[in-house]
mmCIF file as gemmi writes it, N, C-alpha and C atoms, coordinates in Angstrom:
data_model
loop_
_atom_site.group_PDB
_atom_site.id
_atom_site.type_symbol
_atom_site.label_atom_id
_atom_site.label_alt_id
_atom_site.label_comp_id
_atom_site.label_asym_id
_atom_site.label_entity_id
_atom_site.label_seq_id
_atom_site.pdbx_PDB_ins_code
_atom_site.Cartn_x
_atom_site.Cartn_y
_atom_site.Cartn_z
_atom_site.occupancy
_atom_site.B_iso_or_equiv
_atom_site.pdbx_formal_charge
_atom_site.auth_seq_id
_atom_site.auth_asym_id
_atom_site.pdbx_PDB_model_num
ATOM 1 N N . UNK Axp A 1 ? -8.567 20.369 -28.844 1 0 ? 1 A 1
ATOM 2 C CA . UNK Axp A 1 ? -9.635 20.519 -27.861 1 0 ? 1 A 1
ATOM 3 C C . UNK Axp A 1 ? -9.149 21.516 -26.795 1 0 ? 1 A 1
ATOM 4 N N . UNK Axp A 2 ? -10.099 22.531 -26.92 1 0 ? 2 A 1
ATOM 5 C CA . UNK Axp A 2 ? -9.432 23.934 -25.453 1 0 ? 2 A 1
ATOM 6 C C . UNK Axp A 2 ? -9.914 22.548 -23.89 1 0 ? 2 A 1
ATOM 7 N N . UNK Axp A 3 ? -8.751 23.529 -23.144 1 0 ? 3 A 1
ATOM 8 C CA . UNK Axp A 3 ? -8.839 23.239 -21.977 1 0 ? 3 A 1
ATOM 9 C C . UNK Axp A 3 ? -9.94 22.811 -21.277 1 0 ? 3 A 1
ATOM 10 N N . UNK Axp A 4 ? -11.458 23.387 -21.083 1 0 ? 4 A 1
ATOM 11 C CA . UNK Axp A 4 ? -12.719 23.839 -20.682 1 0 ? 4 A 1
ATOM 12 C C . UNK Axp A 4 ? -13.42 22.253 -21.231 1 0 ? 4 A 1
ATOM 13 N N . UNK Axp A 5 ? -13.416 21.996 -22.326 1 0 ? 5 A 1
ATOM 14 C CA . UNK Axp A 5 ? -13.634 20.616 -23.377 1 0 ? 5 A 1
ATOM 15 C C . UNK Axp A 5 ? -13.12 19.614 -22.192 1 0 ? 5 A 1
ATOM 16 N N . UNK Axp A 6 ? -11.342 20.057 -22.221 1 0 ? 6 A 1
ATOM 17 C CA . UNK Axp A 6 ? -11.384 18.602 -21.673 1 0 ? 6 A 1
ATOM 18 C C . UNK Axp A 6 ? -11.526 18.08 -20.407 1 0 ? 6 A 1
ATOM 19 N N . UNK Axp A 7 ? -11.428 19.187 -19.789 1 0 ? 7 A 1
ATOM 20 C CA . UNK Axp A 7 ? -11.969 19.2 -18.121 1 0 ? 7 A 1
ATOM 21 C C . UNK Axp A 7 ? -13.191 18.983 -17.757 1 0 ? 7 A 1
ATOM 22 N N . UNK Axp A 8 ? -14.42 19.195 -18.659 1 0 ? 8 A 1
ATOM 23 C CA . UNK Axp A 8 ? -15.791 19.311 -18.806 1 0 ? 8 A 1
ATOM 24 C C . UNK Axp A 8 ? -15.677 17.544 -19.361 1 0 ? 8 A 1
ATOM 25 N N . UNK Axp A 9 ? -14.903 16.681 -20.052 1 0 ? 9 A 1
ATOM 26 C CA . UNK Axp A 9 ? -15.226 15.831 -20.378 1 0 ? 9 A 1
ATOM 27 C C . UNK Axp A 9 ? -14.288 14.415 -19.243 1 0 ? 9 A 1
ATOM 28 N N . UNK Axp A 10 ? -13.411 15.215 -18.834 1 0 ? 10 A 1
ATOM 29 C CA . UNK Axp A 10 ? -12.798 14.354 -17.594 1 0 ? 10 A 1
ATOM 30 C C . UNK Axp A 10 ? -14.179 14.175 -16.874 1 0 ? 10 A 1
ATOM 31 N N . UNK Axp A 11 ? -14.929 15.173 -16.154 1 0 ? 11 A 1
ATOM 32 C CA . UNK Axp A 11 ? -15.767 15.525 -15.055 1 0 ? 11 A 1
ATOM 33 C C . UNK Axp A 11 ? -16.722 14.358 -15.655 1 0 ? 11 A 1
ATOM 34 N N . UNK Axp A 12 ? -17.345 14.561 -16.535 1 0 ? 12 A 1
ATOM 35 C CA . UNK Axp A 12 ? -18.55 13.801 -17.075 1 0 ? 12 A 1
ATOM 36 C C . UNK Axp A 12 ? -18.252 12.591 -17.11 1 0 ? 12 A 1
ATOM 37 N N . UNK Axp A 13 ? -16.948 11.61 -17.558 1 0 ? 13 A 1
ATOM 38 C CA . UNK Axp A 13 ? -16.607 10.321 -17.599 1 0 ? 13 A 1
ATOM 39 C C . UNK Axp A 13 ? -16.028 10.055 -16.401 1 0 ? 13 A 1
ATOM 40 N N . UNK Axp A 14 ? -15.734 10.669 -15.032 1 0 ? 14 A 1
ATOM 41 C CA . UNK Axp A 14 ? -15.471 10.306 -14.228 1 0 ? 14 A 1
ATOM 42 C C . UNK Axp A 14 ? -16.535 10.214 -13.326 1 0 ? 14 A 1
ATOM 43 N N . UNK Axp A 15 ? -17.803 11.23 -13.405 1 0 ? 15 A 1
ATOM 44 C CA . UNK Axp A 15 ? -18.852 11.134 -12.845 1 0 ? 15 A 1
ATOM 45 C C . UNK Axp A 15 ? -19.648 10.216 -13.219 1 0 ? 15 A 1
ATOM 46 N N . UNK Axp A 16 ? -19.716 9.235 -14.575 1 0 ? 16 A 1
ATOM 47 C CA . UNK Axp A 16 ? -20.525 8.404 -14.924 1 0 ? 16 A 1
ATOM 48 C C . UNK Axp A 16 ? -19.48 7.051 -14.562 1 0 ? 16 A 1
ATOM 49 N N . UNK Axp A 17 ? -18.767 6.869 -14.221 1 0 ? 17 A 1
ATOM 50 C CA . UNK Axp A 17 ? -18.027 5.845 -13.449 1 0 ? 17 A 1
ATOM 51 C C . UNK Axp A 17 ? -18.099 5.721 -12.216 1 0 ? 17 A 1
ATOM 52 N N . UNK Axp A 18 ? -18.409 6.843 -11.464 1 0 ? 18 A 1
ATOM 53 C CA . UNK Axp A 18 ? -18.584 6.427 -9.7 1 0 ? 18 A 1
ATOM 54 C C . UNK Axp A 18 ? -19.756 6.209 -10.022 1 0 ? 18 A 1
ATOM 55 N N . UNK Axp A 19 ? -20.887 6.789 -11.039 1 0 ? 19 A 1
ATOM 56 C CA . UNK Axp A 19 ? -22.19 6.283 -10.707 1 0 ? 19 A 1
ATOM 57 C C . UNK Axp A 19 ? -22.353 4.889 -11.02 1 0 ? 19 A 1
ATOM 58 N N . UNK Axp A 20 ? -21.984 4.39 -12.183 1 0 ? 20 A 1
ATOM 59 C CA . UNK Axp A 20 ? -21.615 3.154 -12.65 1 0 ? 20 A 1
ATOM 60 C C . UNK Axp A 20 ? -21.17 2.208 -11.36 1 0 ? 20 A 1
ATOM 61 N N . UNK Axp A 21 ? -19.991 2.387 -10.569 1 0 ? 21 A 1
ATOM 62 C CA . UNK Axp A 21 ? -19.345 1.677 -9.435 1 0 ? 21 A 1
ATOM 63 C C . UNK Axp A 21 ? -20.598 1.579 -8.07 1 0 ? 21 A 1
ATOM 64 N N . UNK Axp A 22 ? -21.148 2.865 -8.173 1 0 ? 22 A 1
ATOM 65 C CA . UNK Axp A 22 ? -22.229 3.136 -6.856 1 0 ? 22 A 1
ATOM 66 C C . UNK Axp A 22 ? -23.234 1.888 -7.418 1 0 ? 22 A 1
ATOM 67 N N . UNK Axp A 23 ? -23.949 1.795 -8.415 1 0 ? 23 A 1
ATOM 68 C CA . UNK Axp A 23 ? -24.917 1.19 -8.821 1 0 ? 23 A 1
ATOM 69 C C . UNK Axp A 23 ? -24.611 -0.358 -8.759 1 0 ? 23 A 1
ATOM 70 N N . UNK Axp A 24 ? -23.75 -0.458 -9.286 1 0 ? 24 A 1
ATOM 71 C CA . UNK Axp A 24 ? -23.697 -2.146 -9.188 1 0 ? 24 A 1
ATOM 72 C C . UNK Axp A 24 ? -22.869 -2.588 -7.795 1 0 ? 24 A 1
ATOM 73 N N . UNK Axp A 25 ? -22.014 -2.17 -7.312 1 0 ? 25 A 1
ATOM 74 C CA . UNK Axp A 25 ? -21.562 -2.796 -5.915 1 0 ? 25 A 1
ATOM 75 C C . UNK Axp A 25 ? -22.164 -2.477 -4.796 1 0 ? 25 A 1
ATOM 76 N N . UNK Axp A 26 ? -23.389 -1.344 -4.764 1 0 ? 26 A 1
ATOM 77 C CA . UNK Axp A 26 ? -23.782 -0.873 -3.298 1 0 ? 26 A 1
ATOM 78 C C . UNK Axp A 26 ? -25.219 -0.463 -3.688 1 0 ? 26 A 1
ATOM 79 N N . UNK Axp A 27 ? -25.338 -1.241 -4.454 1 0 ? 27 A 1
ATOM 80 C CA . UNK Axp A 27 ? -27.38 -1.039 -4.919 1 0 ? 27 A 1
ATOM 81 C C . UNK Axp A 27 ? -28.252 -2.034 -3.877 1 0 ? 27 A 1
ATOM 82 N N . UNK Axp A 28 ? -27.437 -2.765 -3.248 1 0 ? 28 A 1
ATOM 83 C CA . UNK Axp A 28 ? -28.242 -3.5 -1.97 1 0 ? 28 A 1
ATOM 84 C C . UNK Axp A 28 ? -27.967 -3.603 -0.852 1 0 ? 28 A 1
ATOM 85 N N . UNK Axp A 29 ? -26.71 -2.533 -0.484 1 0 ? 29 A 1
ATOM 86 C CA . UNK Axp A 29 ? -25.496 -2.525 0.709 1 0 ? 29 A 1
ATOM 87 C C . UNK Axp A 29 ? -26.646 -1.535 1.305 1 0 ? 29 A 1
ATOM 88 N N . UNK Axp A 30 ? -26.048 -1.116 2.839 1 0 ? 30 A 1
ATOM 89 C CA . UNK Axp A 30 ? -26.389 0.116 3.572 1 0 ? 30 A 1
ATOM 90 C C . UNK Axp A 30 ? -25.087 0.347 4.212 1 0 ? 30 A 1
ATOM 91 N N . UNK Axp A 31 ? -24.74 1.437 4.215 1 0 ? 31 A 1
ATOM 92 C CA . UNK Axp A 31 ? -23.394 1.849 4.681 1 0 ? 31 A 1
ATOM 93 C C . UNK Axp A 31 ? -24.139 2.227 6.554 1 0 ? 31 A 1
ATOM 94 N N . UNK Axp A 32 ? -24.341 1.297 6.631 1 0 ? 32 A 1
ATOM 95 C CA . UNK Axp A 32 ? -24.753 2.057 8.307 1 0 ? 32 A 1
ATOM 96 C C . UNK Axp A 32 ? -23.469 1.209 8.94 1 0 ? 32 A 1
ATOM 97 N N . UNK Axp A 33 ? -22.549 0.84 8.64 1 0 ? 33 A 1
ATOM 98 C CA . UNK Axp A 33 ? -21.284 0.898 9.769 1 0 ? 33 A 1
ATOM 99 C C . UNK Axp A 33 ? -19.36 1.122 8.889 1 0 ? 33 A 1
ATOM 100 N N . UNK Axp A 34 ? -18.968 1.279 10 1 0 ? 34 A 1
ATOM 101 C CA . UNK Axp A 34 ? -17.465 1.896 9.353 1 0 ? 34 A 1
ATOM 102 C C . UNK Axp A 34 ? -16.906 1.255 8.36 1 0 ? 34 A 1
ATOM 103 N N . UNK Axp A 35 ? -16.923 -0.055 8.345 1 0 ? 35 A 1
ATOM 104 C CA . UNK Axp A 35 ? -16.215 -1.123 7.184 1 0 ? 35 A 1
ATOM 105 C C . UNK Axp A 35 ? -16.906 -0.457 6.091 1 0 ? 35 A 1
ATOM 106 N N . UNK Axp A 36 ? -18.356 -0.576 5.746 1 0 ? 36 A 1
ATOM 107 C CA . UNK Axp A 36 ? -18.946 -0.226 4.364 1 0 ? 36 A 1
ATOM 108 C C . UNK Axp A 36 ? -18.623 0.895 4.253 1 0 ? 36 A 1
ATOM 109 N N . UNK Axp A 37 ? -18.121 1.949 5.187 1 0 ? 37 A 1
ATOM 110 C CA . UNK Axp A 37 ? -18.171 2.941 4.649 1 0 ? 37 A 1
ATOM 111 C C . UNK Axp A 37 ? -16.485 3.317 3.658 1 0 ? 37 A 1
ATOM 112 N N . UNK Axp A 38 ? -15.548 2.742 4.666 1 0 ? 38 A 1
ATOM 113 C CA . UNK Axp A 38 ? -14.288 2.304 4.399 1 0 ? 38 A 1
ATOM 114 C C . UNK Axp A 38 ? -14.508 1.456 2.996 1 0 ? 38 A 1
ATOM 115 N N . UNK Axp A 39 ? -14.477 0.727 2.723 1 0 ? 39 A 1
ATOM 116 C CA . UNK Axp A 39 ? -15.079 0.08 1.092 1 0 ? 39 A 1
ATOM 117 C C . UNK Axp A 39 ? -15.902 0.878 0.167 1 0 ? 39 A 1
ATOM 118 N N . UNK Axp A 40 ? -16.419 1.78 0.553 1 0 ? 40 A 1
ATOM 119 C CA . UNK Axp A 40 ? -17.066 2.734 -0.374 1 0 ? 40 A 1
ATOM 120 C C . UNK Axp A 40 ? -15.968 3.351 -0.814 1 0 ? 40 A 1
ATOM 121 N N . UNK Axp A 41 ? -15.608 4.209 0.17 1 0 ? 41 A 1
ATOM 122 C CA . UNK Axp A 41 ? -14.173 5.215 0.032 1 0 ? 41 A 1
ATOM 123 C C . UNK Axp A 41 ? -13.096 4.416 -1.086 1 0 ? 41 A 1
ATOM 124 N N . UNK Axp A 42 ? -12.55 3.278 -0.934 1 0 ? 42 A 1
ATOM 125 C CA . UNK Axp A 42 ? -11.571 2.859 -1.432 1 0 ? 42 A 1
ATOM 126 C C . UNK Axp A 42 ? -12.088 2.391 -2.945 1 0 ? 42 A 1
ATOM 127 N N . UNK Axp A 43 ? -13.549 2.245 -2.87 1 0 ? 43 A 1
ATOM 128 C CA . UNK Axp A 43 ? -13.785 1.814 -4.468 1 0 ? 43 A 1
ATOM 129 C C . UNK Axp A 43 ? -14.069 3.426 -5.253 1 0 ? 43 A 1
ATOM 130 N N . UNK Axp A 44 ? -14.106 4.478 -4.433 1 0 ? 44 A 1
ATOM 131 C CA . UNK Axp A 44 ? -14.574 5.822 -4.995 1 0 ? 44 A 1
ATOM 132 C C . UNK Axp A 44 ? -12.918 6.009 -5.323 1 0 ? 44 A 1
ATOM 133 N N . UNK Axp A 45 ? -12.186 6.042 -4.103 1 0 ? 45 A 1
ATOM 134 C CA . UNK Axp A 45 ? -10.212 6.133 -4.665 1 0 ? 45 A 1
ATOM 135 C C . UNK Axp A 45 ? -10.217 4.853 -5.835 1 0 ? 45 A 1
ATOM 136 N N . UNK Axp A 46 ? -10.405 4.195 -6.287 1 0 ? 46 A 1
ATOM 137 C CA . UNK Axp A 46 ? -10.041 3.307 -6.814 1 0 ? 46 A 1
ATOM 138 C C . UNK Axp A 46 ? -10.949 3.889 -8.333 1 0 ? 46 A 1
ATOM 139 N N . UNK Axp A 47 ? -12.101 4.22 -8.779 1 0 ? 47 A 1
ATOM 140 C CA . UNK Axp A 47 ? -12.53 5.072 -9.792 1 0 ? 47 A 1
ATOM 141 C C . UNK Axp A 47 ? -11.952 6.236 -9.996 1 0 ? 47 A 1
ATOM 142 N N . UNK Axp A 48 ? -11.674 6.7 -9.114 1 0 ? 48 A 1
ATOM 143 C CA . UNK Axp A 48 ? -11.076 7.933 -9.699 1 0 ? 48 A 1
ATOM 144 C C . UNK Axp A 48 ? -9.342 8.149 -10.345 1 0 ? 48 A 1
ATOM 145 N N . UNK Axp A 49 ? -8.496 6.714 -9.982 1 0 ? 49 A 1
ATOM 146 C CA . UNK Axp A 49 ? -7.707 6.818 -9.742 1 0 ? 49 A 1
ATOM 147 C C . UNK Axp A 49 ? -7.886 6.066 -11.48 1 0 ? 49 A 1
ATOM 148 N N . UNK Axp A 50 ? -8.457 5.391 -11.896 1 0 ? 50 A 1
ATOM 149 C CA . UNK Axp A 50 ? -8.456 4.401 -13.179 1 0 ? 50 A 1
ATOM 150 C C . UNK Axp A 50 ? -8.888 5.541 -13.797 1 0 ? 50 A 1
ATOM 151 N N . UNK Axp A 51 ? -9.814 6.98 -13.799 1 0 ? 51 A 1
ATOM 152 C CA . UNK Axp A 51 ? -10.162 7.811 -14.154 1 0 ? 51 A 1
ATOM 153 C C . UNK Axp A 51 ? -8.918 8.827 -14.949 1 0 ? 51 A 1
ATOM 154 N N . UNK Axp A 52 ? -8.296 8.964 -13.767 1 0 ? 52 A 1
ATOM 155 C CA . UNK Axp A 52 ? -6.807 9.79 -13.979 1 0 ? 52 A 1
ATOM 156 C C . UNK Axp A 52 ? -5.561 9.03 -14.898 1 0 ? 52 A 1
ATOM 157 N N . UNK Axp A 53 ? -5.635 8.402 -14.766 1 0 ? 53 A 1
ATOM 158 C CA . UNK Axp A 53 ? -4.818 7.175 -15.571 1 0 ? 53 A 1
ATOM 159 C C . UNK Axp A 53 ? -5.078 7.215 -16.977 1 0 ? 53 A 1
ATOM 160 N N . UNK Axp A 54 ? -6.67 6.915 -16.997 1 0 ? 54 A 1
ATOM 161 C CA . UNK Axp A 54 ? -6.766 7.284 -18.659 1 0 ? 54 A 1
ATOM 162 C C . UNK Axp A 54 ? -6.643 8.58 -19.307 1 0 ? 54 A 1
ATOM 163 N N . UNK Axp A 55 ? -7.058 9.656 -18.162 1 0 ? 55 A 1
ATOM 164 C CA . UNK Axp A 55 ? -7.281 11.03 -19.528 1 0 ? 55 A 1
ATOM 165 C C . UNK Axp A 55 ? -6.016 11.439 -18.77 1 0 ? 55 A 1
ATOM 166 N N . UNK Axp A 56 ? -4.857 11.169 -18.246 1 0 ? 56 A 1
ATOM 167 C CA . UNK Axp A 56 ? -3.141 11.232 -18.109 1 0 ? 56 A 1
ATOM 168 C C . UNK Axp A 56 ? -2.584 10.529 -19.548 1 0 ? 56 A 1
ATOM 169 N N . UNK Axp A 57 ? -3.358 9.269 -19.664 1 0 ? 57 A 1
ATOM 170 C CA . UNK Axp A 57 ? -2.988 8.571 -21.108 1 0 ? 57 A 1
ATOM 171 C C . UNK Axp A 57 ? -2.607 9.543 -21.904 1 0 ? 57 A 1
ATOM 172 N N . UNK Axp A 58 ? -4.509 9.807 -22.358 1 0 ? 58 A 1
ATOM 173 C CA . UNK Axp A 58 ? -4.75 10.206 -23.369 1 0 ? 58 A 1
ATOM 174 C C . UNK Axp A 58 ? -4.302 11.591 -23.845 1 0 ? 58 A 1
ATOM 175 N N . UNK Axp A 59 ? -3.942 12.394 -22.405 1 0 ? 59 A 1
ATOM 176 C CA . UNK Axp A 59 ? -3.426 13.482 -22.866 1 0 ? 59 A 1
ATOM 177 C C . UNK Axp A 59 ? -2.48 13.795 -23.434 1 0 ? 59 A 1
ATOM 178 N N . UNK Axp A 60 ? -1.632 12.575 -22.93 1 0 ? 60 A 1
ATOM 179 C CA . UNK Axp A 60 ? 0.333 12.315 -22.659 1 0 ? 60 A 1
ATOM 180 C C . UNK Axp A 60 ? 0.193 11.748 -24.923 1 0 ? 60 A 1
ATOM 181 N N . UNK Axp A 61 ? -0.747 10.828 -25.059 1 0 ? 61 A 1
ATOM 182 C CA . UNK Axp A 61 ? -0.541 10.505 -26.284 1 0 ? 61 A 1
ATOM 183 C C . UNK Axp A 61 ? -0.662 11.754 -26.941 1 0 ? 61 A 1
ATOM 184 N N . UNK Axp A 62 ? -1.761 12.536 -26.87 1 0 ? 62 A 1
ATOM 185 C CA . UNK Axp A 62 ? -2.036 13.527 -27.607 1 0 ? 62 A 1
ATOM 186 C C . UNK Axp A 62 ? -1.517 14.507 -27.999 1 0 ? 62 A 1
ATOM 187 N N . UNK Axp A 63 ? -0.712 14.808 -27.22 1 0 ? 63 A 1
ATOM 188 C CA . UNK Axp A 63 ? 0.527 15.755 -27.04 1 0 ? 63 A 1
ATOM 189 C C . UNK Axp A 63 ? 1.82 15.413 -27.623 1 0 ? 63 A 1
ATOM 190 N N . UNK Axp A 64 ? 1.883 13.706 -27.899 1 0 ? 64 A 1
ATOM 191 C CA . UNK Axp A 64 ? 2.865 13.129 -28.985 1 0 ? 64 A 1
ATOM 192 C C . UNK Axp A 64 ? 2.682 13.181 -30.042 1 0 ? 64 A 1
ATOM 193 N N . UNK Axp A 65 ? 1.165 13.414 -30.659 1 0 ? 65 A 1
ATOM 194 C CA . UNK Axp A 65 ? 1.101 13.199 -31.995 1 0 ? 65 A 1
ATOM 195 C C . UNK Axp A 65 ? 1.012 14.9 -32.38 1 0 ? 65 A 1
ATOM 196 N N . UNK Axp A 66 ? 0.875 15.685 -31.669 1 0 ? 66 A 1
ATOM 197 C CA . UNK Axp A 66 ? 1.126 17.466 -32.124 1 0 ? 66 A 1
ATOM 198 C C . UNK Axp A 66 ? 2.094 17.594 -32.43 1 0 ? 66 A 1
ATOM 199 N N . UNK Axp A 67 ? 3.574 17.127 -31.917 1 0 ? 67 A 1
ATOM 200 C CA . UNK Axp A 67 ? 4.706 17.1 -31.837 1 0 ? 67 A 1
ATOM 201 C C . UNK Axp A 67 ? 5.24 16.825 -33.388 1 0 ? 67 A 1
C-alpha cells in the first residue's frame, strides 16, 4: 500500500472515531462551560491516541512480514 493509501486511510478511520465518540458521549451535553469543554478535549486526545496505536500496530506488523 503507497504512502497516500495509508494516510488517506489513517484520516478516514480516525475521523469516523471522533465522530463515533462525538455522537454517543455528547449527543445531549452542551459544552457551554470549561469542564465540558475540558472532557471533550481529553476524549478527542484519548481517540486519537487509540487511533495512533493501531495504525503504529499495524504498520510496525507490516513491515515484519516484508522482511
Amino acid at each position: 500500500m503507497n504512502k497516500e493509501k495509508v494516510y488517506e486511510s489513517i484520516h478516514n478511520y480516525t475521523k469516523y472515531k471522533l465522530v463515533e465518540m462525538l455522537i454517543e458521549k455528547h449527543k445531549d451535553g452542551k459544552l457551554d462551560n470549561l469542564n465540558a469543554i475540558e472532557q471533550l478535549s481529553d476524549d478527542v486526545l484519548d481517540v486519537l491516541s487509540l487511533c495512533g496505536l493501531k495504525f503504529y500496530g499495524d504498520m510496525k506488523h507490516g513491515s515484519k512480514e516484508k522482511k
